[in-house]
N, C-alpha and C positions, 0 to 999 in steps of 0.2 A: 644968228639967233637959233637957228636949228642945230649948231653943234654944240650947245649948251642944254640941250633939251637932251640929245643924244648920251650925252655923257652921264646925264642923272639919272637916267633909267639903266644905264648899261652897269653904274658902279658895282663892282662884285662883296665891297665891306658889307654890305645894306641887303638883307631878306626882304621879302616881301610879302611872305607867308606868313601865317602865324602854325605856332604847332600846335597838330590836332591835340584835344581835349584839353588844352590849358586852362582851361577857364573851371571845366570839370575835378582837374585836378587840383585847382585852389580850391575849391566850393568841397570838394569830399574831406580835404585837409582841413580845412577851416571847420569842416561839421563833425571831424575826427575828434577834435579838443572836447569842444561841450559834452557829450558824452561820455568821456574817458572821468569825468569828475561823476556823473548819474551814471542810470540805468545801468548801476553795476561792471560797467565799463565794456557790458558784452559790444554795445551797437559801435563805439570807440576802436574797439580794435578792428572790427570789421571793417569800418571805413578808412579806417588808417592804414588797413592792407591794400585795399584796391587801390585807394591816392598812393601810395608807393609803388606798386604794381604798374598804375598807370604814368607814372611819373617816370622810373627807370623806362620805360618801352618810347616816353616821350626825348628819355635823354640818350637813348639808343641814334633814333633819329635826327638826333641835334650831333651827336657827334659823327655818324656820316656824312654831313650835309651840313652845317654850321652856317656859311653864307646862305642859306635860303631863308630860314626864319628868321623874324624879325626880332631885337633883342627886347622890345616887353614881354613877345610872350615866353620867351628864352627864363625871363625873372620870374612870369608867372607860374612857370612849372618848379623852378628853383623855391620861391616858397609854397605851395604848395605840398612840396616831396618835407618840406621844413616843420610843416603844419602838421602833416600827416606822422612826422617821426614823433613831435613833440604829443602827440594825439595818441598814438599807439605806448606811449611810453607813460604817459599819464593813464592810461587804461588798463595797461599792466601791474602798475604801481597800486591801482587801486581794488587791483582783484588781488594781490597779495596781502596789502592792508588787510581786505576786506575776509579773507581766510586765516588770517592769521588774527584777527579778534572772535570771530564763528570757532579756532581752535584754541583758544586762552578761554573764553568765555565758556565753552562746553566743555575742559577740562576742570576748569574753577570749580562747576557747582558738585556738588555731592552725588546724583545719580548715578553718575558712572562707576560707583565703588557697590551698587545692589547686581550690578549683571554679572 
């Protein structure tokens, strides 16, 4: 019975770890999106930098090391880095939108031809 017990702790497929900030790295991703549509998309990119930031440094240490963590939090940094790109992209999209009607609409009106 004790060599059954030995064997499932010992397997090397199976982490046991999770990796640090996964959790942080979905929660900035996931809070990357809502933003990137408001608040002008400034607060969207910013979180969509850091969740990738912290996401690459998480997948840094997933691929030195691979059999240590365990593979949910393996997926949690994988969306996450997902969230955070979809998040940064939507936020960019929206500040060029958002300049490029501030530059059709200020060149529309007529003031611009009295300076």
């Amino acid at each position: 019975m004790e060599e059954l017990d030995v064997d499932i702790e010992v397997n090397p497929g199976h982490g046991n770890e999770k990796v640090p900030n996964n959790v942080g790295i979905l929660v900035l991703g996931i809070l990357s999106i809502f933003p990137g549509c408001f608040c002008y998309g400034i607060l969207g990119i910013i979180l969509g930098i850091i969740a990738l930031a912290l996401g690459s440094t998480a997948n840094n240490k997933i691929k030195e090391n691979p059999n240590r963590y365990t593979e949910s939090s393996k997926q949690l940094v994988k969306a996450g880095r997902i969230c955070g790109i979809v998040g940064l992209s939507l936020s960019v999209l929206y500040i060029i939108i958002l300049l490029g009607v501030l530059f059709i609409s200020g060149f529309s009106s007529q003031d611009w031809m009295y300076f």
